[in-house]
C-alpha positions in Angstrom: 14.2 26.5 -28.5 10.6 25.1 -27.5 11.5 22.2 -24.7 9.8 19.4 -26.6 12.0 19.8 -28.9 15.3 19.6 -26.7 13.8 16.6 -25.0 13.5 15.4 -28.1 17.0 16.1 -29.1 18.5 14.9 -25.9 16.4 11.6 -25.9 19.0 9.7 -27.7 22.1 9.9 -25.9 20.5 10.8 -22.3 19.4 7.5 -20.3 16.0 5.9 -21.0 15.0 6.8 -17.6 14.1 10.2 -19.4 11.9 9.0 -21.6 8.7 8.5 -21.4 7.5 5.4 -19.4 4.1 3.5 -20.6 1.5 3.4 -17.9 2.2 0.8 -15.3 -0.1 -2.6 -15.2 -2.5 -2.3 -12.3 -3.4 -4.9 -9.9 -6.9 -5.6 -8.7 -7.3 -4.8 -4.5 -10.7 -6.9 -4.6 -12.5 -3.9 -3.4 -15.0 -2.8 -6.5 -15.4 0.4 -5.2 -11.4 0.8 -4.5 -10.7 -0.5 -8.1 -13.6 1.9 -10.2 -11.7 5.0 -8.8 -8.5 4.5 -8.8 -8.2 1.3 -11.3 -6.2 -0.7 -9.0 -2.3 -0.7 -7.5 0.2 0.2 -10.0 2.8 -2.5 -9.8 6.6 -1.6 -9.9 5.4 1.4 -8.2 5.4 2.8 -4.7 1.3 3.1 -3.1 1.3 4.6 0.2 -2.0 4.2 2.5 -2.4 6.3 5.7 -5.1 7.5 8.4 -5.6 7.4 12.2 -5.9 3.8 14.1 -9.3 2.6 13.5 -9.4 4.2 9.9 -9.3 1.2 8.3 -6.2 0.7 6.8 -5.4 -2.8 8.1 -8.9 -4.2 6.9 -7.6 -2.9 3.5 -4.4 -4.5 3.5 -5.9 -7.9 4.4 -8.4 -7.0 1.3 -5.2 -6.5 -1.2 -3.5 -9.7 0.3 -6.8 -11.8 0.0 -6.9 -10.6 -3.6 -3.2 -11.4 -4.4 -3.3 -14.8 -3.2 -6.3 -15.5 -5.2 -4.0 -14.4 -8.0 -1.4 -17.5 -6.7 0.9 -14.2 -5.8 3.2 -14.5 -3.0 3.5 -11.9 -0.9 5.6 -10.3 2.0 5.1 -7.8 4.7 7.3 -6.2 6.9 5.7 -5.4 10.4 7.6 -2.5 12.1 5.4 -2.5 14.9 4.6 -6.2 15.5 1.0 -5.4 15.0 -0.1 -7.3 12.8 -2.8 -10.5 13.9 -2.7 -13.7 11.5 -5.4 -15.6 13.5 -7.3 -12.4 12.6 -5.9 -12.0 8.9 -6.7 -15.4 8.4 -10.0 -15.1 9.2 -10.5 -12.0 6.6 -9.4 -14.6 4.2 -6.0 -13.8 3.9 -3.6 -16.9 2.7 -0.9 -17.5 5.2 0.8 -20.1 3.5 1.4 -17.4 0.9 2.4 -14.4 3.2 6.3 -14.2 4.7 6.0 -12.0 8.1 8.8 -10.2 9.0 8.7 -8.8 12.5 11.3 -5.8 13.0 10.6 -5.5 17.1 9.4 -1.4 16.2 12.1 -0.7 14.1 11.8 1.5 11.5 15.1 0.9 10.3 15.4 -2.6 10.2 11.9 -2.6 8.6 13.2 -0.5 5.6 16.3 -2.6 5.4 14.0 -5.5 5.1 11.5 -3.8 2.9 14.8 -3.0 0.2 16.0 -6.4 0.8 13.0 -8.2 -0.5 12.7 -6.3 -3.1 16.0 -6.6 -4.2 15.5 -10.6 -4.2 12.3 -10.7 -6.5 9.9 -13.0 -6.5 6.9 -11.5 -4.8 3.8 -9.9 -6.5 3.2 -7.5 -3.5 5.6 -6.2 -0.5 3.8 -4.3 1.8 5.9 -2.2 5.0 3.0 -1.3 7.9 5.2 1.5 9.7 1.7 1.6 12.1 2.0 4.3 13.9 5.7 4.8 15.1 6.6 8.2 15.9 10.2 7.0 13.6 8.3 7.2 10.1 8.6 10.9 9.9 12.2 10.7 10.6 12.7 8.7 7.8 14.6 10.3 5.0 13.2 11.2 1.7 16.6 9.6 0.0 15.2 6.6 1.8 12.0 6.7 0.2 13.8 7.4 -3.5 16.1 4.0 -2.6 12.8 1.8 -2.6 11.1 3.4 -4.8 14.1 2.6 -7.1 14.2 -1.0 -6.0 10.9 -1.5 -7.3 11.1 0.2 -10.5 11.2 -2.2 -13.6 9.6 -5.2 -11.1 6.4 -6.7 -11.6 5.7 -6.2 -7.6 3.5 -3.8 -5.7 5.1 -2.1 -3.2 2.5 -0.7 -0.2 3.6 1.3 2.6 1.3 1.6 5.9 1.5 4.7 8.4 -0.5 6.9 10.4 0.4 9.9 7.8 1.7 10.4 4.6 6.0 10.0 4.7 6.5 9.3 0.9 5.4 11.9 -0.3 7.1 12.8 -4.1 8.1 8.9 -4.3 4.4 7.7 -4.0 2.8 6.8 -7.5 -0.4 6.5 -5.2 -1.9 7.5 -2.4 -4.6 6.7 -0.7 -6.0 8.3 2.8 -8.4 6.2 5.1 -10.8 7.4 7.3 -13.2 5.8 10.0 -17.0 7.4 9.1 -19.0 4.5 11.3 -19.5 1.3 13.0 -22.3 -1.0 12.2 -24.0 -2.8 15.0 -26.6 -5.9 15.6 -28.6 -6.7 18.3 -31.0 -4.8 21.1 -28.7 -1.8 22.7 -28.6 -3.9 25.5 -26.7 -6.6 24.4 -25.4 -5.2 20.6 -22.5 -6.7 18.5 -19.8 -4.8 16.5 -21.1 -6.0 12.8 -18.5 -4.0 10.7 -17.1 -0.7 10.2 -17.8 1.8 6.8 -14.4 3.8 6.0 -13.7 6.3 3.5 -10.7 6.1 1.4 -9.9 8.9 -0.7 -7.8 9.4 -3.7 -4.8 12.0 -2.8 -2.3 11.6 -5.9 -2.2 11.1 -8.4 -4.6 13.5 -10.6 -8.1 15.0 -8.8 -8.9 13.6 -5.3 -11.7 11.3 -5.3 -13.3 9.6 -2.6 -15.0 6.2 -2.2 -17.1 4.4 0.6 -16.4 1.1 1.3 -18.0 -1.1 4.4 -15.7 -3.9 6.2 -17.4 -6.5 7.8 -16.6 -8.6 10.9 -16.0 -12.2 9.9 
């Protein structure tokens, strides 16, 4: 018997879960060349974003932040690796008095823990989890990974996760590779001033890679 027509069949005693989902709404990052490729992040879903230090992936999580708050989103993010800068975050335009920082003291872990917790309470329109680049991330367990991506399932948040490399995997809806192409500089070569960075991001799942270019400037 043709599978279509067992799923078909099966559909109305199995749970929903089988059934076919609609497409999930997509939120704008505030990065036009970011949104014409991949559309934006798909919310209730799981987006991971990795690459090397100094490939850009903290300039585009202040971008996705600045963009919620201008949506009057609140938002969360878990810092495993007490990394992250707010003087320097604020200055990128990110809303502080919209952000809740959670510091986990380079804990994968407790960052998880934290991660499922929030998401678990509602209320936020994004959660992101930088992981940085802790040697602990690959250790984490793919059960892990299904566990949040289960939390956020049926929720109108986006959930972002931050790492040097891809951990996800399978439970990432999208994914999203950064990396460092060149740095822009002002000023005579004796005196010259960092003036911004041009990074490539590049589409890994889902569907056919694509690539963009997208310069972040200094503020």
């Amino acid at each position: 018997m043709p599978a279509a027509v067992l799923k078909k069949q099966f559909a109305s005693f199995l749970p929903l879960d089988w059934q076919d989902r609609p497409a999930p709404e997509l939120a704008r990052t505030g990065l036009p060349e970011v949104d014409a490729t991949t559309g934006g992040l798909p919310r209730g879903c799981l987006t991971e974003i990795f690459g090397p230090a100094s490939s850009g992936r903290t300039s585009l999580l202040c971008a996705i932040l600045r963009e919620a708050a201008a949506r009057a989103e609140e938002c969360a993010l878990v810092d495993a690796e007490d990394a992250f800068d707010p003087v320097r975050a604020s200055q990128a335009g990110v809303r502080l008095d919209r952000l809740l920082w959670v510091r986990c003291d380079h804990n994968a872990e407790h960052a998880l823990k934290a991660a499922d917790l929030l998401l678990q309470g509602g209320g936020f329109g994004l959660v992101a989890m930088d992981l940085g680049d802790t040697p602990a991330a690959r250790r984490i367990s793919l059960a892990s990974w299904f566990r949040l991506r289960r939390a956020v399932e049926h929720t109108p948040t986006v959930l972002l996760m931050l790492a040097r490399q891809s951990n996800a995997k399978t439970c990432a809806s999208l994914m999203l590779e950064c990396a460092r192409r060149e740095a822009e500089w002002c000023g005579k070569p004796s005196g010259r001033l960092l003036r911004g960075i041009r990074v490539e991001i590049a589409r890994r799942k889902p569907g056919r890679a694509g690539a963009m270019n997208v310069r972040f400037p200094l503020r």
